[in-house]
TIRO-2110 file (N, C-alpha, C; in Angstrom, 1 decimal):
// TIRO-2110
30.8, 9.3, 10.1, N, 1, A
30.5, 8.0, 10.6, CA, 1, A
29.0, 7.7, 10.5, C, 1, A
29.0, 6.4, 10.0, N, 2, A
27.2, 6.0, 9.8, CA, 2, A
26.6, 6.1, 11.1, C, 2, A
25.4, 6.2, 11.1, N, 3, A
24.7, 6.6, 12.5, CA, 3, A
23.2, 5.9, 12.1, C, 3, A
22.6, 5.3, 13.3, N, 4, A
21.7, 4.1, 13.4, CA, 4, A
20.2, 4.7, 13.8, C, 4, A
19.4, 3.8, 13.0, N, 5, A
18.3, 4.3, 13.4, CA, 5, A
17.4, 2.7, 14.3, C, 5, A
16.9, 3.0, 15.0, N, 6, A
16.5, 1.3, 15.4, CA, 6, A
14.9, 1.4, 15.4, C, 6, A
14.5, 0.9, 14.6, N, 7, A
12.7, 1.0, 14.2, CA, 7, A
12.0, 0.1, 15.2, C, 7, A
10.7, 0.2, 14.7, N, 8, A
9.6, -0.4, 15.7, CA, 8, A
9.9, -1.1, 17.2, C, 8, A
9.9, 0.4, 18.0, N, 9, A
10.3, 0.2, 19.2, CA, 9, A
8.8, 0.3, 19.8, C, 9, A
8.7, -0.6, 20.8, N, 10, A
7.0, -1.0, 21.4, CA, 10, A
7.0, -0.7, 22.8, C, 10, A
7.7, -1.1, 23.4, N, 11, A
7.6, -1.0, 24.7, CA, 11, A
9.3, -0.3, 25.8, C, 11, A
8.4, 0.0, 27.1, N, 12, A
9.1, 0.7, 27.9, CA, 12, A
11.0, -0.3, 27.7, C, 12, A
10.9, -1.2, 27.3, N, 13, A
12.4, -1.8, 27.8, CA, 13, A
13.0, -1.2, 26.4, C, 13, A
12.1, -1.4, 25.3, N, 14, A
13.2, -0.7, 23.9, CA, 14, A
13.5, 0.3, 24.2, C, 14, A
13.0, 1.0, 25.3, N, 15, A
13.0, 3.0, 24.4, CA, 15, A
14.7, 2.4, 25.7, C, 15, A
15.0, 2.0, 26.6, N, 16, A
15.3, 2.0, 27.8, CA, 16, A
16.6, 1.5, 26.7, C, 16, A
16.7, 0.5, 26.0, N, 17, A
17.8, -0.5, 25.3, CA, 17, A
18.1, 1.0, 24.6, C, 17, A
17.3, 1.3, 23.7, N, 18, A
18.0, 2.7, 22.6, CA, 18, A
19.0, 3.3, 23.6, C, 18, A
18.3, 4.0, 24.1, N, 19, A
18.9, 4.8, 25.2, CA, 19, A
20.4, 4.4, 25.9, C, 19, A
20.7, 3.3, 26.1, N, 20, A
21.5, 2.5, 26.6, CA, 20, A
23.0, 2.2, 25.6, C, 20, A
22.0, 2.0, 24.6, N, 21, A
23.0, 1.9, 23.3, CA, 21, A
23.5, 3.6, 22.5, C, 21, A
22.8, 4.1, 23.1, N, 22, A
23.4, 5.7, 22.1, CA, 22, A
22.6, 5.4, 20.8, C, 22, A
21.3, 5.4, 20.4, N, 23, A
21.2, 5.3, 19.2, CA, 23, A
21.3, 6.5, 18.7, C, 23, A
21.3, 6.9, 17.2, N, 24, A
21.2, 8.1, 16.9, CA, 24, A
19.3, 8.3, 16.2, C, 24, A
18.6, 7.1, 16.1, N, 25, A
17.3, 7.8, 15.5, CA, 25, A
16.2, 6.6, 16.6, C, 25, A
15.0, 7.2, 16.9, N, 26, A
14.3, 6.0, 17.4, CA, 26, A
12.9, 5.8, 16.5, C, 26, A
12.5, 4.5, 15.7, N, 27, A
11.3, 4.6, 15.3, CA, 27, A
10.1, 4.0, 15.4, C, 27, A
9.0, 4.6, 15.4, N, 28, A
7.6, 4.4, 15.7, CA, 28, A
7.1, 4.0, 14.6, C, 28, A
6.4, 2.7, 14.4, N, 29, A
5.6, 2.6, 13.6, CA, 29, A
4.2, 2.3, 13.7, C, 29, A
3.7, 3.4, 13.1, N, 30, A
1.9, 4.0, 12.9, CA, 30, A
1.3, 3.2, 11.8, C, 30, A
2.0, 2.7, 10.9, N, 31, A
1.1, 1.7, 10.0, CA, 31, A
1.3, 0.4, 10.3, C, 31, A
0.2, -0.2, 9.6, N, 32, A
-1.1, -1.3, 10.3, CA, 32, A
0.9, -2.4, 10.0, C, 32, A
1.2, -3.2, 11.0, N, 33, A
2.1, -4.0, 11.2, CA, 33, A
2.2, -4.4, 12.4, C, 33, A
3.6, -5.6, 12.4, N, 34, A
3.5, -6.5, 14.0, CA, 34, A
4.2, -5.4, 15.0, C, 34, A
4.6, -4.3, 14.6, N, 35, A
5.3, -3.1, 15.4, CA, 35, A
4.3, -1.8, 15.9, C, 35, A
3.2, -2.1, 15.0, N, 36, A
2.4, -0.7, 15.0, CA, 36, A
1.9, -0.4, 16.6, C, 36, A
2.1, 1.0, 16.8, N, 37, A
1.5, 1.6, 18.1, CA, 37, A
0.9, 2.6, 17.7, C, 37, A
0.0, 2.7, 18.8, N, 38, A
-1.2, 4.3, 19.1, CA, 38, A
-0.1, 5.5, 18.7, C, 38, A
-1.1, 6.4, 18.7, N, 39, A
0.1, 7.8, 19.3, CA, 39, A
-0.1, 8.3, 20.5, C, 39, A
-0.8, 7.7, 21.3, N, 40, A
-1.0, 7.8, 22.6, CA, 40, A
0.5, 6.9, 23.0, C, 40, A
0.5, 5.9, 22.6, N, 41, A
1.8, 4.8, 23.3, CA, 41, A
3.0, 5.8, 23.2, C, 41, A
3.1, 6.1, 21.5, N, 42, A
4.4, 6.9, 21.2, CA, 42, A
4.4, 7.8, 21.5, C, 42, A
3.7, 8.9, 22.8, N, 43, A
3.9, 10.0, 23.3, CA, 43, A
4.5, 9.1, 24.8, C, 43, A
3.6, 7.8, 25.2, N, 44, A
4.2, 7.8, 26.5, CA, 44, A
5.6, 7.4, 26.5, C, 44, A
5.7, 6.9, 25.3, N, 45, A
7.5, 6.1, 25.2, CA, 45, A
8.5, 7.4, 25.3, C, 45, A
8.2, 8.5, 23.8, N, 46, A
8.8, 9.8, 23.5, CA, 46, A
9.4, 10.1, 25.0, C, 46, A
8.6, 10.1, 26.4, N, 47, A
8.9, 10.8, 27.4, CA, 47, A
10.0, 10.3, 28.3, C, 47, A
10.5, 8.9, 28.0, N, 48, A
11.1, 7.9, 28.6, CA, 48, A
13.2, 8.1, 27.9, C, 48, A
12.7, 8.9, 26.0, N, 49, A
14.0, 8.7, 25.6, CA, 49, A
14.5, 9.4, 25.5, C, 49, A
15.9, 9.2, 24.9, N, 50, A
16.8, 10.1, 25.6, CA, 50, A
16.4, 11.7, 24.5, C, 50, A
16.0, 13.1, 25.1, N, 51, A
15.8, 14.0, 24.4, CA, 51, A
17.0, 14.2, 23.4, C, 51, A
18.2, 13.5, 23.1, N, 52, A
19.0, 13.9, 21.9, CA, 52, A
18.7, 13.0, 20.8, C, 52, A
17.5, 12.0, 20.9, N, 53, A
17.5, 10.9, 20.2, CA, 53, A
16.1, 11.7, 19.3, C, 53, A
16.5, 12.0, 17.8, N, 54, A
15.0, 12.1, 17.4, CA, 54, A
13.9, 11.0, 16.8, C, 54, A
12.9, 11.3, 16.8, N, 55, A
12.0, 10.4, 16.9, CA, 55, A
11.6, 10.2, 15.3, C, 55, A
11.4, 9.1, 14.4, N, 56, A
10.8, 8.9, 13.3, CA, 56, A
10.0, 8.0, 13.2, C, 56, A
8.3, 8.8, 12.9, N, 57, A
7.3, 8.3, 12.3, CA, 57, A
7.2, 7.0, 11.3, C, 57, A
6.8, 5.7, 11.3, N, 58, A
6.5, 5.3, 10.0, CA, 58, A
4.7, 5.4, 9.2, C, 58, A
5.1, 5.5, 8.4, N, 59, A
3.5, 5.8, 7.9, CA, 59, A
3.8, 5.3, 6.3, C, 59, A
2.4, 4.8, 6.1, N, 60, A
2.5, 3.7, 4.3, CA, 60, A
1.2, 4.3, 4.0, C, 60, A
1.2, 5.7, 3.1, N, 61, A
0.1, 6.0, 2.5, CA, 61, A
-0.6, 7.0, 3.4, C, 61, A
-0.4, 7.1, 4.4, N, 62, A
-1.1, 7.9, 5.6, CA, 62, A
-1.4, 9.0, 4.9, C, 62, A
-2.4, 9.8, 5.1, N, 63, A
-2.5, 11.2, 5.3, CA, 63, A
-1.4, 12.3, 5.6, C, 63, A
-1.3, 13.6, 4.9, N, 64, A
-0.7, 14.3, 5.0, CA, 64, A
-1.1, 14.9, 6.6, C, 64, A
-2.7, 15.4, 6.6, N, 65, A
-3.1, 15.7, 7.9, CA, 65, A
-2.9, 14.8, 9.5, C, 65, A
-2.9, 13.2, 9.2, N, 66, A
-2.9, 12.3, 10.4, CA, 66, A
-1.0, 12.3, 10.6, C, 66, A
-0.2, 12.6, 9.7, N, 67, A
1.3, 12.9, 9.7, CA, 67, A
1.2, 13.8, 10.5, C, 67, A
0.8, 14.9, 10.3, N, 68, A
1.1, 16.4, 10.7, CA, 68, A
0.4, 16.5, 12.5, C, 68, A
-0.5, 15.5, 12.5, N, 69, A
-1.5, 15.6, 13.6, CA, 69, A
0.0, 14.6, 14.7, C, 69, A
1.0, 13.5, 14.4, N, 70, A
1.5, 13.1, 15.4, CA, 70, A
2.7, 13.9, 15.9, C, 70, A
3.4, 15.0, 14.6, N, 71, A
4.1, 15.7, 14.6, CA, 71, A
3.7, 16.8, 15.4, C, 71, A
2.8, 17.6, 15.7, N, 72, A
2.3, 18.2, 15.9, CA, 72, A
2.0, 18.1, 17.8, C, 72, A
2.0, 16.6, 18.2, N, 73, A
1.7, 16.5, 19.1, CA, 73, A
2.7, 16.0, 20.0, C, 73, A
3.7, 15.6, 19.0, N, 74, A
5.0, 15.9, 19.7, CA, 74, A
5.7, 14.4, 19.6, C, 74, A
4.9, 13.3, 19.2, N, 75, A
5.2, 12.3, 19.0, CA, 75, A
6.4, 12.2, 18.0, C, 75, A
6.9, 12.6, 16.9, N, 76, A
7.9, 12.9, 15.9, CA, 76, A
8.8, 13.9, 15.2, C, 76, A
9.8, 13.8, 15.0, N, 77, A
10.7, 15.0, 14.4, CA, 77, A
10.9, 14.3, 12.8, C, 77, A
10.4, 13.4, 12.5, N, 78, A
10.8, 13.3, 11.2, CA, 78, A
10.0, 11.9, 10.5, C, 78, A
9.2, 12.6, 9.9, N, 79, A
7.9, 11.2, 9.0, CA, 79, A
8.7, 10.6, 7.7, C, 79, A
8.7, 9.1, 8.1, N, 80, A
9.2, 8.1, 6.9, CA, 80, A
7.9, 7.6, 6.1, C, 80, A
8.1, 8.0, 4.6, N, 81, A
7.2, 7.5, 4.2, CA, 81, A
7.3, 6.1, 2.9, C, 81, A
6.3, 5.2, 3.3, N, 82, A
6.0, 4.2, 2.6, CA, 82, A
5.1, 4.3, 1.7, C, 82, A
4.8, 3.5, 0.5, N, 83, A
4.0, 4.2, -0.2, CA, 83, A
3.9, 5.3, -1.6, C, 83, A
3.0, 6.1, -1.9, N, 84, A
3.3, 6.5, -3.0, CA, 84, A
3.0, 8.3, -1.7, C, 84, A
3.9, 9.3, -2.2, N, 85, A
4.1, 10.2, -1.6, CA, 85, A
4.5, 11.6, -3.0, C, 85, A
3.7, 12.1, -2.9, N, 86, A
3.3, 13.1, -3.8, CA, 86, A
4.3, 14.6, -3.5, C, 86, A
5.3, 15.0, -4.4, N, 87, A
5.8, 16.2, -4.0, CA, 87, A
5.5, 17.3, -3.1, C, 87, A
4.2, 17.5, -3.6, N, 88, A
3.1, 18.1, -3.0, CA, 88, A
2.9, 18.2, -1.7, C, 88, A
2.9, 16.9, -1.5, N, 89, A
3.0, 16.3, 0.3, CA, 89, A
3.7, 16.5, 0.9, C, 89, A
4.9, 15.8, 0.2, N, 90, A
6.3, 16.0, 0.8, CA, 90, A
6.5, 17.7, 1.5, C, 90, A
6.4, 18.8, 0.4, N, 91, A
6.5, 19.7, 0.8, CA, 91, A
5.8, 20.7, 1.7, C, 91, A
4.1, 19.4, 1.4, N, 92, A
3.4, 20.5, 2.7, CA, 92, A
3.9, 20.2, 4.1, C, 92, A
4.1, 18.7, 4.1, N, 93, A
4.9, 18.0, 5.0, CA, 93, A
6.1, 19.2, 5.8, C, 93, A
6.8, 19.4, 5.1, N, 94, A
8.4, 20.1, 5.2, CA, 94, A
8.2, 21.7, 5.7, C, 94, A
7.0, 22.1, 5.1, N, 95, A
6.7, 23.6, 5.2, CA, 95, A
6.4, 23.5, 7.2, C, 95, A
5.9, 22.9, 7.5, N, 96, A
5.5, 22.7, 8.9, CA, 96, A
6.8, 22.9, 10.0, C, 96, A
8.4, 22.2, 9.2, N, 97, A
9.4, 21.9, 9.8, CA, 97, A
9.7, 20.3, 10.2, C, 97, A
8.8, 19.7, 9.5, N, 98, A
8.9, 18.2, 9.9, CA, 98, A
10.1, 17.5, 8.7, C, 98, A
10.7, 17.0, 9.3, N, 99, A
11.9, 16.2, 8.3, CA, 99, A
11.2, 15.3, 7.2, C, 99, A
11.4, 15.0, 6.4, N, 100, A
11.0, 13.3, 5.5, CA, 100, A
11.5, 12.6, 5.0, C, 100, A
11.6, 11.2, 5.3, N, 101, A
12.5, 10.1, 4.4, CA, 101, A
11.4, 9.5, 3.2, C, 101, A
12.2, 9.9, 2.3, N, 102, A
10.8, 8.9, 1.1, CA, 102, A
11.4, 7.6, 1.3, C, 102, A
10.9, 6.6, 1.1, N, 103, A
11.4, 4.9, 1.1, CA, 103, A
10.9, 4.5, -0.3, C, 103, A
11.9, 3.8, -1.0, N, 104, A
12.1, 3.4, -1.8, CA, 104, A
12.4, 1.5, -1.7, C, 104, A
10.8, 1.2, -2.4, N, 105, A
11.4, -0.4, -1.9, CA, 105, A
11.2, -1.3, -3.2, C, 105, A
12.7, -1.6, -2.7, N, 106, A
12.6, -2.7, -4.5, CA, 106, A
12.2, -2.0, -5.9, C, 106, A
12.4, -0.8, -5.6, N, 107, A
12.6, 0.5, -6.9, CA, 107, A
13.3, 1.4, -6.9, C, 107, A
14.0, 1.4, -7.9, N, 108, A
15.2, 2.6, -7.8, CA, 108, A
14.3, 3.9, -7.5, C, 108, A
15.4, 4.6, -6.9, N, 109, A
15.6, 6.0, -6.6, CA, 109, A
15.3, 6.7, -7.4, C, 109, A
14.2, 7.6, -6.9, N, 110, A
13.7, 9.0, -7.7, CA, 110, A
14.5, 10.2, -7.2, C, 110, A
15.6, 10.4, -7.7, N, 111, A
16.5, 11.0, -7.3, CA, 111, A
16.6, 12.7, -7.9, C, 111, A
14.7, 12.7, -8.2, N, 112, A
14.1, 14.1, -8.2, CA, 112, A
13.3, 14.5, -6.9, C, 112, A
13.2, 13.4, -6.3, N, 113, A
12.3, 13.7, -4.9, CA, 113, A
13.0, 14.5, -4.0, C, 113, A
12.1, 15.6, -3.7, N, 114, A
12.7, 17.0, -2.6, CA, 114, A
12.4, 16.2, -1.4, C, 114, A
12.7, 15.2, -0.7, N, 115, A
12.5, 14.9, 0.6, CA, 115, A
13.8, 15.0, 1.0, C, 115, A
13.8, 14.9, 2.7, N, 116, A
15.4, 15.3, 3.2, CA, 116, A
16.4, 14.4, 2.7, C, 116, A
15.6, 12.6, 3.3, N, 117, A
16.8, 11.6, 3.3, CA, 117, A
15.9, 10.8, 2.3, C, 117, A
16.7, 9.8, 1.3, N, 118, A
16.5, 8.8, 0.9, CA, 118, A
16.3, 7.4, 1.3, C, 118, A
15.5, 6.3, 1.4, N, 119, A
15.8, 5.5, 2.1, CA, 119, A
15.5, 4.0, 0.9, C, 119, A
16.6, 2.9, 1.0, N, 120, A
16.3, 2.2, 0.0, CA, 120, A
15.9, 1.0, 1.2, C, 120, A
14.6, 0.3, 0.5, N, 121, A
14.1, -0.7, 1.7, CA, 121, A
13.8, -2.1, 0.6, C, 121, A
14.2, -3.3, 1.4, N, 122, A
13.7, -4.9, 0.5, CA, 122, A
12.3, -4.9, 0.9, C, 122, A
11.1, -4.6, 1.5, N, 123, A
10.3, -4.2, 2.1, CA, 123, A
9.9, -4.5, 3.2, C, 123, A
8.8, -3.5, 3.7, N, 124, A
8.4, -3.2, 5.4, CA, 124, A
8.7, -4.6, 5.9, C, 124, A
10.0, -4.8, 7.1, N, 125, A
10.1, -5.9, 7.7, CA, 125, A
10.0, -7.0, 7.4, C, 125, A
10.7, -7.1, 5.7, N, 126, A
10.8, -8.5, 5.0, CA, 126, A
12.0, -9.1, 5.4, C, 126, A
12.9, -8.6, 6.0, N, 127, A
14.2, -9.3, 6.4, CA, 127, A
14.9, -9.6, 5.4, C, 127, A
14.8, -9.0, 4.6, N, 128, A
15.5, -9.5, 3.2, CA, 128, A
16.6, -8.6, 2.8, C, 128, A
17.4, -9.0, 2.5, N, 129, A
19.0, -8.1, 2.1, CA, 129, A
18.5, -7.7, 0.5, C, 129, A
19.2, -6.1, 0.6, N, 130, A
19.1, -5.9, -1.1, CA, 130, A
20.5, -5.8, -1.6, C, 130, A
20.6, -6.2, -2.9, N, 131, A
21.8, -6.2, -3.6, CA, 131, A
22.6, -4.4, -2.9, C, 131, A
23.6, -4.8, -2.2, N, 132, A
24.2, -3.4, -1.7, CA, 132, A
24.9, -3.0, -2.9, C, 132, A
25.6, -3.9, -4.4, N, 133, A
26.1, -3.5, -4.8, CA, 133, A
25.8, -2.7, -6.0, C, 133, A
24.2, -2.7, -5.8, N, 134, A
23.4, -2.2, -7.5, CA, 134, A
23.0, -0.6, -6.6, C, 134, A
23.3, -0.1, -5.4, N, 135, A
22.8, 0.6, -4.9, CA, 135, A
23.8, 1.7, -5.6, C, 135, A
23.2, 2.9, -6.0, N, 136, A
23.5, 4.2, -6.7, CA, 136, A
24.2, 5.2, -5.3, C, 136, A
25.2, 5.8, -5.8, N, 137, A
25.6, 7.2, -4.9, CA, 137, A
24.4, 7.6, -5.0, C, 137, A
24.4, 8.7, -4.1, N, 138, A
23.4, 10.2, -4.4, CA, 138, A
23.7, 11.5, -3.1, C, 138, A
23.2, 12.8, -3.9, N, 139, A
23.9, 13.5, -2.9, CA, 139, A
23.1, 14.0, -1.9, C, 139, A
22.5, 13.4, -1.5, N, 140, A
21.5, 13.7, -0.2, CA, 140, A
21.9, 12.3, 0.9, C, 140, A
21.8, 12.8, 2.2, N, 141, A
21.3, 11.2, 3.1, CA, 141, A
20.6, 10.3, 2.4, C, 141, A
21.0, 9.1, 2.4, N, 142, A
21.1, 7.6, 2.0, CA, 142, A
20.8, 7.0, 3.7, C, 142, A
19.7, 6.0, 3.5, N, 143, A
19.2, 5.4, 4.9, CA, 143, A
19.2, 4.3, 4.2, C, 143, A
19.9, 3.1, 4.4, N, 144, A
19.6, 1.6, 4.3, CA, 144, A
19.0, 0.7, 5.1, C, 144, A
18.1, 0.2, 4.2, N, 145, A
17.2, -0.9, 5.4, CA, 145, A
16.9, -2.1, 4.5, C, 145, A
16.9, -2.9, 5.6, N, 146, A
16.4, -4.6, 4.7, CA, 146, A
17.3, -5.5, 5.0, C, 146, A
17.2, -5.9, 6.3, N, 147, A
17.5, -7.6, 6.1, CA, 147, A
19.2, -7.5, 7.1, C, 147, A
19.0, -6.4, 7.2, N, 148, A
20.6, -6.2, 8.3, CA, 148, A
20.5, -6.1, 9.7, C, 148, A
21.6, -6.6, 10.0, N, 149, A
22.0, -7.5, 11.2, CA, 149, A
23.0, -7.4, 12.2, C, 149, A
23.4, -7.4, 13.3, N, 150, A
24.7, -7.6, 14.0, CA, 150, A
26.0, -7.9, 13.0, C, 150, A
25.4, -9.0, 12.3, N, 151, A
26.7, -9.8, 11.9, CA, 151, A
27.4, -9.4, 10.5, C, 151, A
25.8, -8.5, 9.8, N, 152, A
26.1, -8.3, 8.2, CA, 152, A
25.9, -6.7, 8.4, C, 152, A
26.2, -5.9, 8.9, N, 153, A
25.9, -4.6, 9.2, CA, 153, A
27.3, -3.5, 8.7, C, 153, A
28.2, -4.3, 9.2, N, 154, A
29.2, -3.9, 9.2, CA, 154, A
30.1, -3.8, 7.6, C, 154, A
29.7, -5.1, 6.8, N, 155, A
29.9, -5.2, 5.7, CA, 155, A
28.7, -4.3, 4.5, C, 155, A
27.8, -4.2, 4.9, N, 156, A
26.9, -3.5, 4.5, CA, 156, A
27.7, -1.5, 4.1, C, 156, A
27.4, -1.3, 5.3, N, 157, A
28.0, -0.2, 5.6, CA, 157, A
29.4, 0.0, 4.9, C, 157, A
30.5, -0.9, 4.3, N, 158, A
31.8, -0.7, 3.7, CA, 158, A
31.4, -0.6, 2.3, C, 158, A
30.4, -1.6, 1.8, N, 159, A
29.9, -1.2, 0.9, CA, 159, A
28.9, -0.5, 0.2, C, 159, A
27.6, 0.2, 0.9, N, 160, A
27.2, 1.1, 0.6, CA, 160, A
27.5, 2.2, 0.8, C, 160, A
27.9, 2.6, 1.9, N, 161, A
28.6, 4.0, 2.2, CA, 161, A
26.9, 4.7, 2.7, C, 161, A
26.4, 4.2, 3.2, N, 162, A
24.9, 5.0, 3.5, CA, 162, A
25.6, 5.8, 4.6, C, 162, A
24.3, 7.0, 4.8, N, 163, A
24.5, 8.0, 5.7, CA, 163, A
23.8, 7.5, 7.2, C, 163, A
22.9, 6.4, 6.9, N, 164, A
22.1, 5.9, 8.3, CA, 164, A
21.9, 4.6, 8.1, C, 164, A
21.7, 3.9, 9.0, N, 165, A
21.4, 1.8, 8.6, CA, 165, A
19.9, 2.2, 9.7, C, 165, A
19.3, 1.1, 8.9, N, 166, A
18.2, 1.2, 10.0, CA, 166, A
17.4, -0.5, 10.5, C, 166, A
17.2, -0.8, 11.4, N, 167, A
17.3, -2.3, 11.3, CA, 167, A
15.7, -2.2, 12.7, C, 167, A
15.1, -3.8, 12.2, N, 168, A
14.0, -3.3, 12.9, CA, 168, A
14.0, -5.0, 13.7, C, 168, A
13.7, -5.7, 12.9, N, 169, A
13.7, -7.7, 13.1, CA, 169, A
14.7, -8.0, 13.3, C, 169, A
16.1, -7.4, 12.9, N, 170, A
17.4, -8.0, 12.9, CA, 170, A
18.0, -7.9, 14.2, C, 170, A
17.3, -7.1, 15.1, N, 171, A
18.0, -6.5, 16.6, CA, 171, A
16.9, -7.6, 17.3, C, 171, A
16.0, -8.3, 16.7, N, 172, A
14.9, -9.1, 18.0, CA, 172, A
15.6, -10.7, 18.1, C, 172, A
14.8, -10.8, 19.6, N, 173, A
14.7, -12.2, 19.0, CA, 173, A
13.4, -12.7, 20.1, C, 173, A
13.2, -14.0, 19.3, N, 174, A
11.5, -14.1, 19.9, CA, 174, A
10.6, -12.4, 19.2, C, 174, A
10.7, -12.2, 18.6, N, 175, A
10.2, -10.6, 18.3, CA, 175, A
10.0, -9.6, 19.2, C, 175, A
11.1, -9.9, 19.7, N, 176, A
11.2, -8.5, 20.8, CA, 176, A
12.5, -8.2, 20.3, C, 176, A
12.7, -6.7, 20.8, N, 177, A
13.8, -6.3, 20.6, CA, 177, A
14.5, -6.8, 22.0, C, 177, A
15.9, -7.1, 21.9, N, 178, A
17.1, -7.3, 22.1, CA, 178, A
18.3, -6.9, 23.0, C, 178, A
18.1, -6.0, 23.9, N, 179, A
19.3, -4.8, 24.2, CA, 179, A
20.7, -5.4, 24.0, C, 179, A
21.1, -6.5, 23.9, N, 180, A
22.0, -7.1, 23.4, CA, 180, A
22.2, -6.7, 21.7, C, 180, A
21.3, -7.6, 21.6, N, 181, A
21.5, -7.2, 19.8, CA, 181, A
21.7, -6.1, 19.0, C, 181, A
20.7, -4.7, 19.6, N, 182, A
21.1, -3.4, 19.9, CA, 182, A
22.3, -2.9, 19.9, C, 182, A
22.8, -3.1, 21.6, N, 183, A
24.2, -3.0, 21.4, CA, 183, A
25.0, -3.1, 20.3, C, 183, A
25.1, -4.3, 19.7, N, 184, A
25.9, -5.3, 19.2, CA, 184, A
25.9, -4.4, 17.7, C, 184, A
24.6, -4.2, 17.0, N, 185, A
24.4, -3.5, 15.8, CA, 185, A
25.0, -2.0, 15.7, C, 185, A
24.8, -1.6, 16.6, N, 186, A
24.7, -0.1, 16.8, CA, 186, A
27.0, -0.3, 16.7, C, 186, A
27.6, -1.2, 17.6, N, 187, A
28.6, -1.3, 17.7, CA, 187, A
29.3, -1.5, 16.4, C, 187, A
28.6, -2.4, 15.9, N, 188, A
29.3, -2.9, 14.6, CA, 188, A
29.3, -1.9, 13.0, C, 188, A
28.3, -1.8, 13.4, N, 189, A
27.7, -0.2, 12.3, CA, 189, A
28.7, 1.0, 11.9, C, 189, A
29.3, 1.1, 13.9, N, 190, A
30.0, 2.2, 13.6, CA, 190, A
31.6, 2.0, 13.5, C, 190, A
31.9, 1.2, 13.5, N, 191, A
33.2, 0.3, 13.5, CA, 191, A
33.6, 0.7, 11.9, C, 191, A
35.4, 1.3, 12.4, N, 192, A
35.6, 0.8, 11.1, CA, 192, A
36.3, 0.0, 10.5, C, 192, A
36.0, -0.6, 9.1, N, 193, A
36.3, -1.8, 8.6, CA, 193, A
37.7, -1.4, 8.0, C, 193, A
38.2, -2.6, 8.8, N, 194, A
39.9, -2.3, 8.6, CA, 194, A
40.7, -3.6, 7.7, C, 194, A
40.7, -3.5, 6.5, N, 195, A
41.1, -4.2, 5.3, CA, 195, A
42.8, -4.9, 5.3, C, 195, A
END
């Protein structure tokens, strides 16, 4: 069953909605955006959610060392990276024990990259749907993001077959997250589509 990741969570009522909804991933975003938090905020949040929920970093370009420095402090179990990300990285990344999603946006799959999960993105919080049907198998975790929704999540999911959906704008409204919407995604995501 696909399993949900719900990004740029800011304040004490999201981590409270995740929680509520059973997410399976919660994510923090560290690069400069309308979601970005300290790592001071994302340690006070980290304390509030539920310990079976792991936590993923976003970072665009960041440092290998400021990565390892939020991991490290307890703020993350798993760095998504944006940006151009170097094998190199990846693996010094990985040698520590920290997970990595490489993201892939609006460019196919380098389907030589040693990172754990794949993730195919329309880009950072464009709301934009990508063609689900040009999307390639591959034999690692597949993370889908871009432009999905309560209402389009479900159909998403029948046709890509991803291992994780991950949705950040599509669960807000007024740009807050939702606990409704939440619900509602997290529900439909794991639903199955019965033809």
């Amino acid at each position: 069953m696909v399993k949900v990741k719900i990004c740029g969570l800011m304040r004490l009522q999201d981590i409270q909605a995740v929680n509520a909804a059973e997410a399976d991933f919660a994510g923090f975003v560290f690069a400069p955006s309308r979601h970005q938090i300290s790592l001071t905020t994302a340690l006070q949040l980290r304390q509030h959610l539920n310990r079976n929920i792991p936590t993923v970093g976003v970072f665009v370009n960041e440092s290998a060392d400021d990565i390892l420095a939020s991991y490290h402090a307890g703020a993350i179990d798993i760095a998504q990276l944006h940006g151009k990300s170097t094998p190199a990285e990846i693996a010094r990344l990985q040698a520590t024990g920290l997970k990595v999603i490489q993201v892939f946006e609006r460019q196919s799959i380098d389907l030589t990259s040693q990172a754990d999960y794949l993730m195919v993105d329309s880009g950072k919080g464009s709301g934009q749907v990508l063609n689900w049907q040009a999307i390639p198998e591959i034999d690692r975790p597949l993370i889908l993001a871009g432009g999905l929704t309560p209402t389009n999540v479900n159909q998403a999911v029948s046709i890509v077959h991803p291992d994780i959906v991950d949705v950040s704008s599509g669960v807000e409204t007024n740009q807050l997250k939702d606990p409704t919407k939440i619900t509602e995604f997290i529900k439909n995501a794991k639903e199955e589509v019965v033809l």
